[in-house]
C-alpha positions as CSV (number, residue, x, y, z in Angstrom):
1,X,0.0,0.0,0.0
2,X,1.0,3.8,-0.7
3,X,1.9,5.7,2.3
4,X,2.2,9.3,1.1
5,X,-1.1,11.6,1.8
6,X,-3.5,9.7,-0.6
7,X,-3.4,7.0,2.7
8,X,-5.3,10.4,4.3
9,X,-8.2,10.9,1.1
10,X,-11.1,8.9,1.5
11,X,-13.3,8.2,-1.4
12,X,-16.9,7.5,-2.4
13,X,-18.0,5.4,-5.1
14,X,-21.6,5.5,-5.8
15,X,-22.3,2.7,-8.3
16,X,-25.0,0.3,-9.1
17,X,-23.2,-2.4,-10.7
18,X,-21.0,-4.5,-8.4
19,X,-18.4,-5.8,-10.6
20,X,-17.7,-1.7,-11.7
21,X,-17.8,-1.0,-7.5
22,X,-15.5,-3.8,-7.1
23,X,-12.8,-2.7,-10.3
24,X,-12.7,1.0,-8.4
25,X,-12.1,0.2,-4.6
26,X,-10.0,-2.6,-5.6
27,X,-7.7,-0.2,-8.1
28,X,-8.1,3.0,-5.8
29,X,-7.2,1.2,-2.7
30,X,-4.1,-0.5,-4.1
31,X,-3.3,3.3,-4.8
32,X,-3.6,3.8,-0.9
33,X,-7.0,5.6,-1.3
34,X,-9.8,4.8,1.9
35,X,-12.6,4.0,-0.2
36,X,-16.7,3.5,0.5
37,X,-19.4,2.5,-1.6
38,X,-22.9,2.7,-2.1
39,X,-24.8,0.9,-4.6
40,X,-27.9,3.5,-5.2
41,X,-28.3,7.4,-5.3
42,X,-30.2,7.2,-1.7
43,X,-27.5,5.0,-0.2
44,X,-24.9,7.5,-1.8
45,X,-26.3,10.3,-0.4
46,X,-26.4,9.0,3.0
47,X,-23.2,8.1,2.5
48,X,-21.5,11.0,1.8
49,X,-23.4,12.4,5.1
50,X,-22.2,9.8,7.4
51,X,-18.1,9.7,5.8
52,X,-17.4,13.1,4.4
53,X,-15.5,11.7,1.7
54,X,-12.7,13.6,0.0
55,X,-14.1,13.1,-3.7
56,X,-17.1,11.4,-4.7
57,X,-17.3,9.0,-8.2
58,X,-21.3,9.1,-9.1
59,X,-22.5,6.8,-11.5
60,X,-25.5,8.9,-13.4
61,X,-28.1,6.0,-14.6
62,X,-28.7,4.3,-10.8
63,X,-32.3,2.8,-9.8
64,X,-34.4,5.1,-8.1
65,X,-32.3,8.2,-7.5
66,X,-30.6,8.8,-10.0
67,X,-26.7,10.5,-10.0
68,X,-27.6,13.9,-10.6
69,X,-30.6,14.3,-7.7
70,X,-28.4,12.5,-5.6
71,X,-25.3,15.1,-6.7
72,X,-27.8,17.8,-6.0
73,X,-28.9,16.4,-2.7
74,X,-25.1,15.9,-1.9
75,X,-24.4,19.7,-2.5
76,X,-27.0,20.9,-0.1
77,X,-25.6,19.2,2.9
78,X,-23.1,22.0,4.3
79,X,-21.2,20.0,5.7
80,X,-20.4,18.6,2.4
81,X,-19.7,21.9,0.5
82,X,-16.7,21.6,-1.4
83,X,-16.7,18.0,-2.1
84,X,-16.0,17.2,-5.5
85,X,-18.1,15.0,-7.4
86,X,-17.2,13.5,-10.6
87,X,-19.8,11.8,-12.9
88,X,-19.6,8.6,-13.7
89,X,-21.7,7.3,-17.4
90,X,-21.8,5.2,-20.5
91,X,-23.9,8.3,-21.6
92,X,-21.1,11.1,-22.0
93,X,-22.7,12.5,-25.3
94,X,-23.3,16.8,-24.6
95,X,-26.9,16.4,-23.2
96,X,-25.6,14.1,-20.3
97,X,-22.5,15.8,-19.7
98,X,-23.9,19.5,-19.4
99,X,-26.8,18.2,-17.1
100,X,-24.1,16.5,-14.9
101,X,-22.5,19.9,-14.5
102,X,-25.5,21.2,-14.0
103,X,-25.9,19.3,-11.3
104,X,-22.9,19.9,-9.4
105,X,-20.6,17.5,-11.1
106,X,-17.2,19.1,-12.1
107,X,-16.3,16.2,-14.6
108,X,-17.7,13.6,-16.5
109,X,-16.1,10.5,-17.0
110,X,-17.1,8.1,-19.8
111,X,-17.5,4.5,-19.5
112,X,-15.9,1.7,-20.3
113,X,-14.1,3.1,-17.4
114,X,-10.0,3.7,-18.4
115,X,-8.0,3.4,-15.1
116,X,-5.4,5.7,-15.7
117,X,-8.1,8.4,-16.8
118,X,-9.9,7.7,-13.4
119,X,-6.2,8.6,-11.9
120,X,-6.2,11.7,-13.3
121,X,-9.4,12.8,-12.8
122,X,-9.2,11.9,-9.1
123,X,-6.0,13.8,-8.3
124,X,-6.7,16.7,-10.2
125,X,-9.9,17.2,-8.1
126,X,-9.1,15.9,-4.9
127,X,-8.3,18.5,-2.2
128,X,-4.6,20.0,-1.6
129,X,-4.6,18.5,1.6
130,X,-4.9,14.8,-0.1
131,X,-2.5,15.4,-3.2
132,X,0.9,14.2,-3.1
């Protein structure tokens, strides 16, 4: 395991499908990220409440509610302000990714999910304090 400050950013990964759940934590915890999960938008939200992650991933398309009322919900918690979420879609065409802004997402990431891309994104948005 890493032991520079990504050991100190927790993660959330809000995903319906298991196996996708299962690819993240396993790849961002061998990176030395703390990471949750919830499998629905309600579960998510809740979540976020309960672990004040660092960064959030949000799958867009989940049963019930869905990533971007669960981002809005997210971003009226104040104890959550600042949290960066990033979406998470197979639907990355302009329509999708502008509502996902819209939302509160500040990126969208397409699937099939591309590891190295998911690096990136998540240290470029987590906080300073968590960035090696």
């Amino acid at each position: 395991m890493v032991t520079d400050d990504r050991s100190r950013a927790t993660l959330l990964i809000a995903e319906d499908h298991e196996d996708i759940r299962f690819l993240l934590r396993f790849h961002l915890e061998a990176l030395g990220y703390k990471v949750f999960e919830a499998e629905d938008g309600k579960l998510a939200v809740e979540r976020a409440i309960s672990k004040h992650p660092d960064l959030i991933l949000m799958d867009l398309n989940m049963p019930g509610l869905d990533g971007y009322e669960a981002t809005r919900q997210i971003h009226r918690q104040p104890q959550l302000e600042g949290v960066p979420v990033v979406a998470v879609s197979a639907y990355c065409d302009a329509h999708n990714r502008h509502k996902a802004l819209d939302a509160g997402c500040v990126e969208c990431v397409c699937k099939p999910l591309n590891l190295s891309i998911i690096d990136s994104v998540v240290k470029k948005h987590l906080p300073a304090h968590c960035r090696n």
